[in-house]
VOSEVEX-359908 format. One line per field, with one value per residue (C-alpha): residue number from 0; residue in three letters; z, x, y. Coordinates in steps of 0.5 Angstrom, whole numbers, plus 500, padded with zeros to 3 digits. Example, Ala and Ser with C-alpha at 12.3 -4.5 7.8 and 13.67 -1.06 7.14 Angstrom:
REM VOSEVEX-359908
k <- c(0|1);
r <- c(ALA|SER);
c3 <- c(516|514);
c1 <- c(525|527);
c2 <- c(491|498);
***
This chain:
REM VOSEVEX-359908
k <- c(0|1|2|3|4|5|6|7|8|9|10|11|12|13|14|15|16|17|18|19|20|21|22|23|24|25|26|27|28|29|30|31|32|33|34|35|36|37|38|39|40|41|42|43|44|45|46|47|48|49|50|51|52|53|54|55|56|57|58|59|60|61|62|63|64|65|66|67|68|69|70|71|72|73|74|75|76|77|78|79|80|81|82|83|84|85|86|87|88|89|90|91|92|93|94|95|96|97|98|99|100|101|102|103|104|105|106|107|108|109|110|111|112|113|114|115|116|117|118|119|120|121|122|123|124|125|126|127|128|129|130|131|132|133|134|135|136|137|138|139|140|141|142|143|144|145|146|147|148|149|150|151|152|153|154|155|156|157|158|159|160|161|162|163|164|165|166|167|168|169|170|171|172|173|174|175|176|177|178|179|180|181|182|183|184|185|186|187|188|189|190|191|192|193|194|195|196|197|198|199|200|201|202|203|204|205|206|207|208|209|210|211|212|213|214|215|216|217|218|219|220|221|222|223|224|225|226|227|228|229|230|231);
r <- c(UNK|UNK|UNK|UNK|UNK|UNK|UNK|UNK|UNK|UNK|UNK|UNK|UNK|UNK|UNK|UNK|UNK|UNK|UNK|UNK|UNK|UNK|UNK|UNK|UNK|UNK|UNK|UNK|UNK|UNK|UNK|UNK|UNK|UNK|UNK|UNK|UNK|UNK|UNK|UNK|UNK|UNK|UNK|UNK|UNK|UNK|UNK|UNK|UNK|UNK|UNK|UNK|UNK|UNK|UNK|UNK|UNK|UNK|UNK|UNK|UNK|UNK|UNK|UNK|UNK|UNK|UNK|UNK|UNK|UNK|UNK|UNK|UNK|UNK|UNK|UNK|UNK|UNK|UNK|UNK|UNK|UNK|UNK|UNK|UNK|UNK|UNK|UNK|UNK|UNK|UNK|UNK|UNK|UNK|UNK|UNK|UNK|UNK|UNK|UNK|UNK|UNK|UNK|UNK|UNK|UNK|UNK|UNK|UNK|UNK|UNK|UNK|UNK|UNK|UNK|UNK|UNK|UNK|UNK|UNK|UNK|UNK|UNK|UNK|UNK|UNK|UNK|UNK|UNK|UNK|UNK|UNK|UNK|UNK|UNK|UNK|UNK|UNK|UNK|UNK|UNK|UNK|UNK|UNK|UNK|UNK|UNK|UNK|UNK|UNK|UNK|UNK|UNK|UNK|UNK|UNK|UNK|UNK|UNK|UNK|UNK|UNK|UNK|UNK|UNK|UNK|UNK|UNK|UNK|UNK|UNK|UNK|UNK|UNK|UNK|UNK|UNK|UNK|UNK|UNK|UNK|UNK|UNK|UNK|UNK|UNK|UNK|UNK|UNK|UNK|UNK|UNK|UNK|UNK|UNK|UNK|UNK|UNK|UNK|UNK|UNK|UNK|UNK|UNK|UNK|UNK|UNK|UNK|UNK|UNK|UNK|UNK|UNK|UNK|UNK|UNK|UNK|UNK|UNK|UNK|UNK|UNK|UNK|UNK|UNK|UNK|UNK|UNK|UNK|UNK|UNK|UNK);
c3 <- c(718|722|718|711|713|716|710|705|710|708|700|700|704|699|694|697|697|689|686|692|689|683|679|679|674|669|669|661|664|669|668|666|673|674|678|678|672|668|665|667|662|658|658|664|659|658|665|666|661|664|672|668|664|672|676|673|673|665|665|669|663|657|660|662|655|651|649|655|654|659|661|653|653|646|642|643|639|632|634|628|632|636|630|627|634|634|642|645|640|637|643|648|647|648|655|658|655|658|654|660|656|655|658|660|661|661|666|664|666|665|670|666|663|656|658|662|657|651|656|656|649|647|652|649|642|645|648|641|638|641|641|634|632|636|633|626|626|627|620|619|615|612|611|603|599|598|593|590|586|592|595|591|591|598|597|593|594|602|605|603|603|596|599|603|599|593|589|585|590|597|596|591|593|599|598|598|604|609|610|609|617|618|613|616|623|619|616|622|626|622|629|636|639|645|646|649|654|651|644|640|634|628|623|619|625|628|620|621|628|625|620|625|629|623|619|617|616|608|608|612|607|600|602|603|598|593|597|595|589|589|587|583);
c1 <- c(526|527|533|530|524|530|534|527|526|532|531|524|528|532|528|524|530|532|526|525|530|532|537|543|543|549|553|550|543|544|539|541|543|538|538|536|541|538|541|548|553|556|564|567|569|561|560|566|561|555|557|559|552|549|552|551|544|544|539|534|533|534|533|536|536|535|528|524|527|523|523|525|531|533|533|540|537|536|541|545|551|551|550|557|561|567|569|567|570|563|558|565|565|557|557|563|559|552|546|544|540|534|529|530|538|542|549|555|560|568|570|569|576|578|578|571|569|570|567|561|560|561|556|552|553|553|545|544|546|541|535|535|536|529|526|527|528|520|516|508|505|501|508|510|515|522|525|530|533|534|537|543|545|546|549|554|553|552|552|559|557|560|567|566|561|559|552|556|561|559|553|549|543|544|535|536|540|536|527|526|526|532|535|533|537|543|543|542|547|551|555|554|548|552|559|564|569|575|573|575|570|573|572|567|563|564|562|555|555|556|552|545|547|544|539|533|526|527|534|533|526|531|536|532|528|535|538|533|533|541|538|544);
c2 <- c(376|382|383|383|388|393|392|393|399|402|401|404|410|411|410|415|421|419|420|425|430|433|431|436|440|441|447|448|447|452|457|464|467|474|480|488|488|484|477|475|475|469|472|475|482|482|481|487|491|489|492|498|499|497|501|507|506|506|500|505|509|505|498|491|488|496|494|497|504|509|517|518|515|514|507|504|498|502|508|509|512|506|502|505|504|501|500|505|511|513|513|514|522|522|518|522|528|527|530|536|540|536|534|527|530|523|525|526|520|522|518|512|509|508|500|502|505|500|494|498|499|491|489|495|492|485|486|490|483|478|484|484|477|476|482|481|473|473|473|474|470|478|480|482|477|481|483|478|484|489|483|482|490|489|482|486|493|496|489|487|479|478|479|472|469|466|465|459|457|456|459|455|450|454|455|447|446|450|451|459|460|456|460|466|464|462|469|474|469|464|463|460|463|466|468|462|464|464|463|469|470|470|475|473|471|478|481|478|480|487|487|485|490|494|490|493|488|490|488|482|480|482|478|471|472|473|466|463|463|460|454|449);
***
C-alpha cells in the first residue's frame, strides 16, 4: 500500500511540473530578440547593417525601424535619394560627408568601409520595406476608389510590370483568385514576409521589393483598382 500512494505521489508531481512548465518553443516561434537598437535582423548581412545603423547612433535620430524620426532628421522611409539608392552608392557620398551646416547637423561618417557602407544601406532599405509595406497595406473604408486607367499607365509605363507580367496570361481572373485586401498584400509583397538566410531572392522578388520602396498611396489604389478589372 505504501508503495502504490509513493508511486501515485511521484506521478501527480510530475503532473504538476508538466502543466507547470511551459512548453519549449521552437526556434520559429521564438520571438524577435529586442534591445536599445530596435528588432534583430533576420539574416546575418542584415544583422552586420544593423550593428552599423546602431553603433553610429543612426537610430537616435532617425529611429530604429525610421518611422520615429526625431531633432528633425529627414524621413528616410519616403526619401526619394534613398528610394533610387543602390547599395550604398547614392546615400554613400551623404553619410561620409555628413550635413554640418544645419541646424540638426548629421555628422560626417568617412571611416566607414565600402562593405560597411553597403550593409548599412540594404538594412536602410530593408527597414524601409516592411515600413512601407505596414503604411500602405492599411485601407480606410473613407479612402476614394483608384483609378483603373492610371493603373494600367503605371502597369506599363513608370512601374515596369509589363515586362513580367501579363493581363491575359498570368494575370488574368487574378480579381477572382484573390479578395481586395489579399489582393493588395500580394501586390506590395508577393514574396516571403522577411528575408530567409541563405536564400537569395530572385529578381523579380527584389523588383517588387524596389518598386515598394517607392510607391505612393495612388499607385497603390490605381494599381488595385486596374487588377481588378482582369477578370477572365
Amino acid at each position: 500500500m505504501l508503495r502504490v500512494l509513493q508511486r501515485r505521489a511521484r506521478l501527480i508531481a510530475a503532473a504538476i511540473v508538466f502543466f507547470a512548465t511551459p512548453p519549449l518553443l521552437t526556434a520559429q516561434q521564438q520571438p524577435p530578440q529586442q534591445d536599445a537598437g530596435g528588432y534583430k535582423a533576420p539574416t546575418a548581412a542584415l544583422e552586420r547593417g544593423r550593428a552599423v545603423y546602431v553603433l553610429n547612433h543612426c537610430h537616435f535620430c532617425h529611429g530604429t525601424d525610421l518611422t520615429q524620426a526625431t531633432m528633425g532628421a529627414a524621413n528616410l522611409v519616403d526619401s526619394a535619394l534613398v528610394g533610387l539608392d543602390q547599395d550604398g552608392k547614392s546615400i554613400g557620398p551623404l553619410v561620409r560627408a555628413g550635413l554640418p551646416n544645419l541646424q540638426t547637423a548629421m555628422p560626417s561618417y568617412r571611416d566607414l568601409t565600402a562593405e560597411e557602407m553597403a550593409d548599412l544601406a540594404r538594412y536602410i532599405h530593408f527597414l524601409r520595406q516592411q515600413a512601407k509595406y505596414k503604411e500602405l497595406v492599411v485601407t480606410s473604408a473613407q479612402a476614394p476608389a483608384g483609378d483603373a486607367q492610371a493603373g494600367r499607365t503605371y502597369f506599363n509605363g513608370v512601374g515596369n510590370c509589363a515586362s513580367c507580367h501579363s493581363p491575359v496570361a498570368d494575370l488574368a481572373g487574378i480579381s477572382r483568385k484573390y479578395d481586395a485586401p489579399m489582393l493588395r498584400s500580394r501586390l506590395l509583397r508577393p514574396g516571403p514576409a522577411m528575408p530567409v538566410e541563405g536564400a537569395a531572392a530572385t529578381s523579380g522578388h527584389a523588383a517588387h521589393l524596389r518598386l515598394l520602396e517607392n510607391y505612393t498611396r495612388a499607385n497603390v489604389d490605381n494599381l488595385l483598382a486596374y487588377l481588378q478589372t482582369l477578370l477572365q
